[in-house]
N, C-alpha and C positions, 0 to 999 in steps of 0.2 A: 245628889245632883249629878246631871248630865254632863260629858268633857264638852258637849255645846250649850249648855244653859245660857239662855238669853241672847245668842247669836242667831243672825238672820240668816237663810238658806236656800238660794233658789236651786231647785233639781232639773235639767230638764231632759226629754225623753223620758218624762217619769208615766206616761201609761201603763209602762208593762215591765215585765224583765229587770233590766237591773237598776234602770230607775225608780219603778216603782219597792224593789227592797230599800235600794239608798232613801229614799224620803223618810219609809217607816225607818229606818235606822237612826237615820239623822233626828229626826222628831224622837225618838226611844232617847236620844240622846240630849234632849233639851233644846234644841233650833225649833224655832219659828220657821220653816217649810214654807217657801214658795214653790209648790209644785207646778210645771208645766206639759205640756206639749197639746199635739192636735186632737186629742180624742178625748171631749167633754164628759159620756160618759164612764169610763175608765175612772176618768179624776175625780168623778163623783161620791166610785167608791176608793178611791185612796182617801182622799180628805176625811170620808167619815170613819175610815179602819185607824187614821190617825188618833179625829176625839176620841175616837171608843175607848182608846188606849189612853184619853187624858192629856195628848200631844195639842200643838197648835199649828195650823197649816191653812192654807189659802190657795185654792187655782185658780193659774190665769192660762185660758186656750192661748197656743205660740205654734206658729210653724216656723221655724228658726232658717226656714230659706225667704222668708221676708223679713226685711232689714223692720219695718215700721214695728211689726210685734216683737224684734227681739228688744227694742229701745221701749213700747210700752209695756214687756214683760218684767224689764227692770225697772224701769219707773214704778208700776204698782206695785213693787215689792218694798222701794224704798215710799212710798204713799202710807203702805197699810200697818210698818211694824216702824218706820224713821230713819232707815239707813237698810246698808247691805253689806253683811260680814265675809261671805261666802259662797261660791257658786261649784257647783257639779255640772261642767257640759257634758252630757251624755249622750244628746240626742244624736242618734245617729243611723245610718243604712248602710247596707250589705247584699253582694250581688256575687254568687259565688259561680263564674262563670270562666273559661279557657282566652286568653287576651285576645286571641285572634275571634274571636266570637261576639264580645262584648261589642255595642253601639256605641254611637256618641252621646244619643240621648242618657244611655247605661252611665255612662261615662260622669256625663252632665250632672245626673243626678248624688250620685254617689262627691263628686266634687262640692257640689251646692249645698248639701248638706252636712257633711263630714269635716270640710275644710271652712267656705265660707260660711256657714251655718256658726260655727266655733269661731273664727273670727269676730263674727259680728258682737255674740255671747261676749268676748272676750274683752271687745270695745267698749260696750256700755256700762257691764261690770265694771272696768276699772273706773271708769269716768268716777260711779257709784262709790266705790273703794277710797279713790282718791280724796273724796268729798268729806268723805266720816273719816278717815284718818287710817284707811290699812284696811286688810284682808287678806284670804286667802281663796287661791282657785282650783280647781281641779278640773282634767279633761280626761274625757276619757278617749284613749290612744286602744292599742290592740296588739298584742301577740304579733300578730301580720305588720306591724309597723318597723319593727325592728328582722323578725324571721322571716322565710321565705315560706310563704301560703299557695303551692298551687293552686290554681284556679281564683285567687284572690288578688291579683298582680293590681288592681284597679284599686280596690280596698285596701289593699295593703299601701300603696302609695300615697291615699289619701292619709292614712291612719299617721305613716311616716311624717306628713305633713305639719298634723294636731301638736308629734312631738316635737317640731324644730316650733311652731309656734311657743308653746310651753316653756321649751327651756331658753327661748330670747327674751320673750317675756320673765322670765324670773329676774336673769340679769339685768333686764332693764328697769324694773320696778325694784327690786332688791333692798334699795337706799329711802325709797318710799311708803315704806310698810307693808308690802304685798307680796306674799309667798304663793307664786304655781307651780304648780308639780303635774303629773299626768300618773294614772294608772292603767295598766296594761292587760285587760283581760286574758285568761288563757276560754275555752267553749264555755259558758255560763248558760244556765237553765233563765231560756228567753225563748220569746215568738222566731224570733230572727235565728237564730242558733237550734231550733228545730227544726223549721226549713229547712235551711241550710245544710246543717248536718246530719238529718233526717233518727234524730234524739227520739220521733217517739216509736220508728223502727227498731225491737233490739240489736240488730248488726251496725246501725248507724249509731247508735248509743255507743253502742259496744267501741266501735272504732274510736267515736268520738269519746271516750274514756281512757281508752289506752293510748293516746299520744301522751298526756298527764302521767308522770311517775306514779303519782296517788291512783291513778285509775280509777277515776270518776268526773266528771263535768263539774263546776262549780255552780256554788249560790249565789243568786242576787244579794243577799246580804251579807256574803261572806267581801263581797266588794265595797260594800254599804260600810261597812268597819272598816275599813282601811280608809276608805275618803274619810270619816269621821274622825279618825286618827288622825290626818293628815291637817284637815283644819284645826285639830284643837291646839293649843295651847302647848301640849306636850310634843308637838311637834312645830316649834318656832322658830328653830335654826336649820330647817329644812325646805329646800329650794330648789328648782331646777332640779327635779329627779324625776323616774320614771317607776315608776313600782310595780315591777309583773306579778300579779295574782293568778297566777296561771297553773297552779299544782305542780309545778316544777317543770313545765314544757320547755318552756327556751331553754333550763339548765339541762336536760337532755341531750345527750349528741343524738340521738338515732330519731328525735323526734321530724324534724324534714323529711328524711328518709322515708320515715313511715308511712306519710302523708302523701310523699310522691310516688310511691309505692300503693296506695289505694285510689290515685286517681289512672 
């Protein structure tokens, strides 16, 4: 048996990148997987890589900058399986741009999804949570929320955002059975982090490897174990924390340097 057997799971952002390892993770590990986000066929094939594998999982299309699907993306989770044990906010954007350069619209976006997008998740989950007796949440925060990301001053302030949600939320729900925590990506093999840091170039690889001690960019699923960890059971006196999975970046001194030194 799985450390989530029988626990329900919404993921979202799970089309691509590190959502979509967390789901298969989470489902390897026994949840029931409500996977989301905006791109129907993506979720097509997560769902079926789930059964293939003997997992159970459901998607429901969400764009988590409308308030109405993130309230019926929880509802049909707690619909299909009877309640909701667990959420992974994932879904998230990234604009890796100079401040004086970025737009409002830039701006707007990155806010709408990053902060209220997670909000929203956060709101109706607990409703959920509070209903069946307890839970646990995880968000995902970012490297840039705590360090300094040039050219991420926007992202990174959003990011910062997710974690002052996270850990007032812990405290506040604490006495009510509901543990959130946030995990902190360090570059992880995604759409967004190819872009970005041009991962399928070797020099942009290359860089994007060397701010990591280990020197290498991470896996979706090596993220996917950690949120797994964090909901189960073996982590129950755990709360209001931030977990960088970052290969060692933040514990780095020369790491900013580095980075400001390559832009």
């Amino acid at each position: 048996m799985g450390m989530l057997t029988g626990k329900v799971a919404i993921v979202t952002g799970a089309s691509s990148g590190i959502g979509f390892g967390a789901a298969l993770t989470l489902a390897a590990e026994g949840a029931k997987v409500v996977a989301s986000a905006r791109r129907a066929e993506q979720g097509a094939k997560l769902i079926s890589l789930i059964k293939d594998k003997g997992g159970e999982a459901t998607w429901v299309s969400a764009d988590v900058r409308v308030e109405s699907d993130v309230r019926n993306l929880v509802r049909a989770a707690v619909e299909t399986y009877g309640r909701l044990d667990c959420a992974f906010n994932n879904a998230g954007a990234g604009i890796m741009k100079p401040l004086h350069e970025t737009t409002n619209d830039e701006y707007a976006l990155l806010m709408d999804i990053n902060v209220r997008g997670t909000f929203w998740c956060m709101k109706y989950e607990l409703e959920a949570m509070l209903a069946s007796g307890g839970g646990s949440i995880v968000n995902c925060a970012s490297v840039g929320g705590t360090g300094a990301l040039p050219g991420l001053s926007i992202y990174s302030a959003s990011k910062a955002a997710v974690l002052a949600l996270s850990r007032n939320a812990a405290v506040e729900y604490a006495q009510r059975g509901i543990r959130v925590n946030a995990v902190s990506p360090g570059v992880v093999e995604s759409e967004m982090a190819t872009t970005g840091w041009r991962l399928d170039d070797p020099q942009g690889r290359a860089f994007a490897s060397g701010l990591h001690p280990m020197n290498r960019v991470g896996k979706p699923e090596e993220i996917g174990n950690v949120v797994a960890f964090l909901f189960s059971d073996k982590a129950s006196f755990l709360t209001g924390q931030d977990v960088a999975v970052d290969g060692g970046l933040l514990a780095a001194a020369n790491g900013a340097t580095l980075m400001l030194n390559a832009r």
